[in-house]
N, C-alpha and C positions, 0 to 999 in steps of 0.2 A: 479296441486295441490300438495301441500307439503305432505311428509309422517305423518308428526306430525298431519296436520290437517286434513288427512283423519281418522285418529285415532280417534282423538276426537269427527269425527262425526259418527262414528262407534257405541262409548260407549254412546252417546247420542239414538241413534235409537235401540240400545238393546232393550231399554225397549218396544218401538212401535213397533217392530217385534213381542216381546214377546204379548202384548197384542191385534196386531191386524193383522201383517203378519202372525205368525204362529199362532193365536188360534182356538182350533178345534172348538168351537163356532160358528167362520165365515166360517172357511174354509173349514169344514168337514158338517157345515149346523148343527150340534148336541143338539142346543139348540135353531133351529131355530121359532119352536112352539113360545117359552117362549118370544122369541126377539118379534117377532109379538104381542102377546096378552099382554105383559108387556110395552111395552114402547109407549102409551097412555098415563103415566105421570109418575111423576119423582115420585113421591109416591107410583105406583105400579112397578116402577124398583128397587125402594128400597123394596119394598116387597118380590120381587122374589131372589132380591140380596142377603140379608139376607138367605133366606130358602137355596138358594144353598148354601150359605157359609156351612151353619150346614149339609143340609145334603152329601156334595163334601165331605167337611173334615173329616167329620166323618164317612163316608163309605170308603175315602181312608184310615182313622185310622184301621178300623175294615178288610178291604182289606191288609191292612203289616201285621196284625196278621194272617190273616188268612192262607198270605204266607208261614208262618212260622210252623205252628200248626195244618192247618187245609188242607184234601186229597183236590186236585183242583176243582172233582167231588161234593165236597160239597158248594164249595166259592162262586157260585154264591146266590142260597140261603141263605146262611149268609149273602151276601152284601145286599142282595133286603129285606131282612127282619129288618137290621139294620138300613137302609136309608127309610126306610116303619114307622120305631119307629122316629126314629129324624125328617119325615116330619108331624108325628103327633104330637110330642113338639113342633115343630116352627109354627103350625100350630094355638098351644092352644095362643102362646105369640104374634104371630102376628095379631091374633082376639081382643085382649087386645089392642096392639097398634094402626095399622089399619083396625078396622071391616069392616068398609065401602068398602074399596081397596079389601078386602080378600074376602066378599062375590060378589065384580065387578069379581074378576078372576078365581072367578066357582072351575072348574074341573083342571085347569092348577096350583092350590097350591097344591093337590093330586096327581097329575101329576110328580111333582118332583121328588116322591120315586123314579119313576122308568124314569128319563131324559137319554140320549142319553150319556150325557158329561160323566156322573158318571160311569156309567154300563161298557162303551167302555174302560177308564181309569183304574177301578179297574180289569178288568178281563184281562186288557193285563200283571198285574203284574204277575213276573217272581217267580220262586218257592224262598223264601228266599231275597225277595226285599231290596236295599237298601234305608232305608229310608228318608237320607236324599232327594235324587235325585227326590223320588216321591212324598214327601210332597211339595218342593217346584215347583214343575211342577203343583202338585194339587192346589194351591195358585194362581200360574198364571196364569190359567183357570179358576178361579174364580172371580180373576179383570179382566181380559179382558172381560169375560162376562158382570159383572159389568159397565167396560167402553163406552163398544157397546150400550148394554141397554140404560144408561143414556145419549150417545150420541144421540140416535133416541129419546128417552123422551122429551130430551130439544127441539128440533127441534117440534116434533108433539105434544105436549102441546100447546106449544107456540103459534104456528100457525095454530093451530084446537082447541083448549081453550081457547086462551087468556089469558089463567095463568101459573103461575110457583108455581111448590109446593102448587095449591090450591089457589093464590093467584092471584088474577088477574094484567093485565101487558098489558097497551095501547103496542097494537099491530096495523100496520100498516091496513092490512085487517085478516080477521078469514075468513080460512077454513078448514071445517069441514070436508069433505070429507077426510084430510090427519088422521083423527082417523080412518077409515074403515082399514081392515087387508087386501086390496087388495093394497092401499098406502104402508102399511108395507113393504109388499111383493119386492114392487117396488122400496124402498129407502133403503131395505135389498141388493137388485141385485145393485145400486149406489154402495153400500161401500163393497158390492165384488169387485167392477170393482178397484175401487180405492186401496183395498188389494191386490190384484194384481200386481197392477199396484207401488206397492210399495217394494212388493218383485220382479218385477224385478232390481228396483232401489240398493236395498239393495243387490241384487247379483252382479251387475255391479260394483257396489262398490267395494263388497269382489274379486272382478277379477282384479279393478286396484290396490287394497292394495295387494295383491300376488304380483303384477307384480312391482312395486314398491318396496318392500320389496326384491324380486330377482334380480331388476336391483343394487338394493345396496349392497346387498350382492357379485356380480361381480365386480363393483367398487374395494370393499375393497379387494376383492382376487384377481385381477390384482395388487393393489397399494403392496399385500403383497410378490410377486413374485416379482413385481421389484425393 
């Protein structure tokens, strides 16, 4: 394979490392309550999606400040209390939007204040954080979650609903059993294996662009010797 076009598929799979090879979501398990009880349909993956946007970002917002301003002994409380406010606002707009969805998912839209993803993220920040690096880190922890979600939605809708979006969709056979959280469970363990199974890919890769990149680099330094 040519240099050039290991590159290009390099910059291509950034973005799918980003969202599915490294996100703590899958790989650290951090959001995996949510993945379960949320992706029943695409309308409660947008439900939860939403809530985590507001309350990821805005506890990483209030987590840079706190870096900055606030003794460490106090940050975790200020995180859990700031993302406890912002999951009771997204809470009041999401009952507006989707009632039906929000009172389907109980205790797990409550639950957000205090999710795995948030908590783990804000409290590894360093005294004096820089913000851009962790805003956009906190971002793409938010779509990958987003992505996973919606990937398992469309799938278990489909074929334990027979709708999409609420909307029904001749489907070949319906079952139902792929709604139970013991399915979840099981098609959460598939797209581990397949995460996995992608960063090894993605590493293999980064070994033959090394080696590649070094065999040319000797090329040009024998042709400049002689």
């Amino acid at each position: 394979m040519k240099l050039s076009k290991v590159r290009r598929y390099r910059k291509k799979s950034k973005l799918i490392a980003a969202l599915f090879a490294h996100s703590p979501a899958v790989m650290i398990g951090l959001c995996l309550p949510f993945l379960i009880a949320a992706s029943v349909s695409l309308r409660a993956a947008a439900t939860l999606s939403l809530e985590l946007l507001a309350v990821h970002m805005g506890s990483t917002g209030v987590a840079l400040l706190a870096s900055y301003y606030c003794p460490r002994r106090y940050r975790l409380p200020v995180i859990v209390t700031a993302s406890t406010l912002l999951m009771v606002v997204m809470r009041l707009l999401l009952m507006v939007l989707y009632p039906a969805i929000v009172d389907s998912l109980g205790i797990y839209i409550y639950l957000m204040a205090v999710n795995g993803l948030t908590l783990t993220q804000t409290r590894a920040l360093e005294d004096k954080a820089k913000p851009l690096p962790v805003l956009r880190k906190a971002i793409s922890n938010v779509f990958g979650f987003s992505a996973i979600v919606f990937l398992l939605s469309l799938f278990r809708e489909y074929w334990g609903s027979g709708t999409l979006w609420g909307v029904p969709v001749p489907a070949p056979v319906q079952l139902p059993g792929v709604l139970v959280p013991f399915f979840g469970f099981i098609l959460v363990g598939f797209l581990l294996a397949a995460t996995n199974l992608l960063n090894k890919k993605l590493l293999a890769l980064a070994i033959r662009e090394r080696a590649l990149q070094e065999a040319r680099f000797t090329v040009v330094e024998e042709d400049v010797q002689l």
